[in-house]
C-alpha positions as CSV (number, residue, x, y, z in Angstrom):
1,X,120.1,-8.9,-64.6
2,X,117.0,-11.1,-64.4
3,X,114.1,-9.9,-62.2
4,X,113.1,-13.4,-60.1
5,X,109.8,-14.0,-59.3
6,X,108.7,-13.7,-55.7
7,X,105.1,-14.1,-56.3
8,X,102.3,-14.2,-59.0
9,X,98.7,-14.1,-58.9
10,X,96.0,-12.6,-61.7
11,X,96.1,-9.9,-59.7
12,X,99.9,-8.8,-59.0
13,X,103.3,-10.3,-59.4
14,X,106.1,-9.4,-57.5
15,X,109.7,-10.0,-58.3
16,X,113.3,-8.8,-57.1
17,X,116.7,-8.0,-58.9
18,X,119.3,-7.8,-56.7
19,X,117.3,-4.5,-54.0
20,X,115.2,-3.7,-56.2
21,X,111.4,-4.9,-55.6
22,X,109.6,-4.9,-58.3
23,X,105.7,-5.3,-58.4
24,X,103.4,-5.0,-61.2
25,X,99.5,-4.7,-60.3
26,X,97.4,-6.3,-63.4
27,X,94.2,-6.0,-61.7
28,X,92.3,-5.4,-58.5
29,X,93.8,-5.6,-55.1
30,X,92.9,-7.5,-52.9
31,X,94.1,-8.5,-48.5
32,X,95.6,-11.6,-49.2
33,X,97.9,-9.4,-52.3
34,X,99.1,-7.5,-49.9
35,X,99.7,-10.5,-47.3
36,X,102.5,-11.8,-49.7
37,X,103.7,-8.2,-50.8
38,X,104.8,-7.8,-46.9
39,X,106.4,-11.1,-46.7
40,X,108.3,-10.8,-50.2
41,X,109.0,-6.9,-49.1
42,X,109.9,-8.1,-45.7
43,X,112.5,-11.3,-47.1
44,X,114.1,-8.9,-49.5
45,X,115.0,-6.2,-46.7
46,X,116.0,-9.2,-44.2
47,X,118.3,-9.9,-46.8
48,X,119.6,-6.2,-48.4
49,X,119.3,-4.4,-45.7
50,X,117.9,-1.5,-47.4
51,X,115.7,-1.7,-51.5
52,X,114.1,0.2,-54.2
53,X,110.8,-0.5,-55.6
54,X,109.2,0.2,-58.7
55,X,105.4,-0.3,-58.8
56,X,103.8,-0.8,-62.0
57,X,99.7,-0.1,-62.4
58,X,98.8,-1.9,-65.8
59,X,94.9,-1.3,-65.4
60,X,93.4,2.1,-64.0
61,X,89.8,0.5,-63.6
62,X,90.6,-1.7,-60.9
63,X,93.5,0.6,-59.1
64,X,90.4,3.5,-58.6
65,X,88.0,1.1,-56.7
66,X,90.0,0.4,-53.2
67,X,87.7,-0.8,-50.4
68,X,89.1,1.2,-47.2
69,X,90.5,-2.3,-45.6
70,X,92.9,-2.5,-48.2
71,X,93.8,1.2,-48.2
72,X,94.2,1.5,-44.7
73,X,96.5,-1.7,-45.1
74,X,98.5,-0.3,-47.8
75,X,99.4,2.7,-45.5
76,X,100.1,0.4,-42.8
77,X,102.9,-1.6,-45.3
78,X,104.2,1.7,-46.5
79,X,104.9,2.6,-43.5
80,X,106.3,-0.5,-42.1
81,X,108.8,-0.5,-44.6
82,X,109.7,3.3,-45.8
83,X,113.1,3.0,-43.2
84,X,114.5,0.0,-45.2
85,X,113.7,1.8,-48.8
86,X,115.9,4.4,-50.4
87,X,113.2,5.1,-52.4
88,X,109.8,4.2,-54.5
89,X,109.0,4.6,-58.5
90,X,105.1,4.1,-59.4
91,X,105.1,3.7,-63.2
92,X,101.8,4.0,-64.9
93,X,101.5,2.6,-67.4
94,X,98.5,3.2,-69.9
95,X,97.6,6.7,-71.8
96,X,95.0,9.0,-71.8
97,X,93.5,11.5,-69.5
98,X,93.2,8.7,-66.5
99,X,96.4,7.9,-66.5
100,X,97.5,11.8,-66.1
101,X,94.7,12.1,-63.6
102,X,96.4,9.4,-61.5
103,X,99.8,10.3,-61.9
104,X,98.9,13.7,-60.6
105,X,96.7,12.7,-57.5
106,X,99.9,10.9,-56.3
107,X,102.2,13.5,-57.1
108,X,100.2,15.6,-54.7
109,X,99.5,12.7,-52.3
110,X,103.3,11.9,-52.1
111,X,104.1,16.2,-51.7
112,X,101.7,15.9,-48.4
113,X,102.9,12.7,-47.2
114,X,105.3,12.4,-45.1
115,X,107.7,9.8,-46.0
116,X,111.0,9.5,-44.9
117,X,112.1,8.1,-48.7
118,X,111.3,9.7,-51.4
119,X,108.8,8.9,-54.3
120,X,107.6,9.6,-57.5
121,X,105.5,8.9,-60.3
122,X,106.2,8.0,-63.9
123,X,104.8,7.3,-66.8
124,X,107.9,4.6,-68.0
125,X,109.8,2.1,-66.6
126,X,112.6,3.6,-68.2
127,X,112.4,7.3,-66.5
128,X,111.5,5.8,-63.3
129,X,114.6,3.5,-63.5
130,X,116.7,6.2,-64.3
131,X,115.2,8.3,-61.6
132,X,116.0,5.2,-58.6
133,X,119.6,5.3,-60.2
134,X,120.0,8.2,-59.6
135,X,119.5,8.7,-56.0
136,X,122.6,9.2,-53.6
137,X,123.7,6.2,-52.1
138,X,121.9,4.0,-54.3
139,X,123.0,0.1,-54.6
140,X,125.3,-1.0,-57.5
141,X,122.6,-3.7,-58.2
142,X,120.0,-1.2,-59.1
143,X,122.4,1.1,-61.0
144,X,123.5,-2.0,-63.3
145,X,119.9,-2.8,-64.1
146,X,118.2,-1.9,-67.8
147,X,114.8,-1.1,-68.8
148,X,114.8,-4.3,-70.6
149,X,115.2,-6.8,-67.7
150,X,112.1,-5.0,-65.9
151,X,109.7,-4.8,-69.3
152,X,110.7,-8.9,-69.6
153,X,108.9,-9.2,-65.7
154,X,106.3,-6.8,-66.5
155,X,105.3,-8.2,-69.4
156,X,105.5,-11.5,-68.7
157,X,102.6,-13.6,-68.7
């Protein structure tokens, strides 16, 4: 199934298959992002009901400089929405001893929120797939999806 795009910028591009959101952050974040991440989120739910997501973070420079506007808006979205999502993959992407760091600040981060869907953190699009497949009551539209139709998204340019 192919991903379809919602929106694209230098910064993030956000795309759907079936309810499943999909967005992949290539650089810093910025208000007006996150402006069209609540209308594509908010479009998609009007018209499933309930989605996945899978957030992909292709660049750790930008992702660990987040003026407190943007945070504080980010929290506001996530909790806008966490009714309407079964639940929410965050894939990073890139090796090394940041990337681990990350992935373990959210782990912790998502063990003290509290969020009434579940989410976790990955290091592949593929595990964190497999993870949002797995959940109970998930969609037939995300169980039919492959790695492959996300990675052609992702790494579309």
């Amino acid at each position: 199934m192919e991903v379809s795009r919602l929106f694209d910028s230098p910064e993030a591009r956000f795309g759907a298959a079936g309810p499943l959101f999909v967005a992949h952050y290539k650089g810093a974040v910025n208000l007006d992002t996150l402006e069209h991440l609540d209308k594509a989120q908010a479009a998609l739910i009007e018209k499933r009901g309930v989605i996945s997501m899978i957030t992909v973070i292709g660049q750790l420079g930008p992702m660990f400089k987040v003026d407190e506007a943007i945070r504080r808006r980010s929290v506001e979205l996530g909790k806008k929405y966490e009714k309407q999502v079964r639940g929410g993959a965050i894939v990073v992407v890139t090796r090394g001893l940041a990337a681990v760091m990350v992935r373990t600040f959210l782990s912790g981060f998502f063990l003290l929120s509290k969020t009434e869907s579940p989410l976790r953190t990955f290091s592949t699009v593929k595990d964190a797939l497999a993870w949002l497949q797995s959940l109970n009551g998930q969609d037939a539209g995300v169980r039919e999806l492959r790695p492959i139709d996300l990675d052609s998204f992702i790494d579309r340019e």
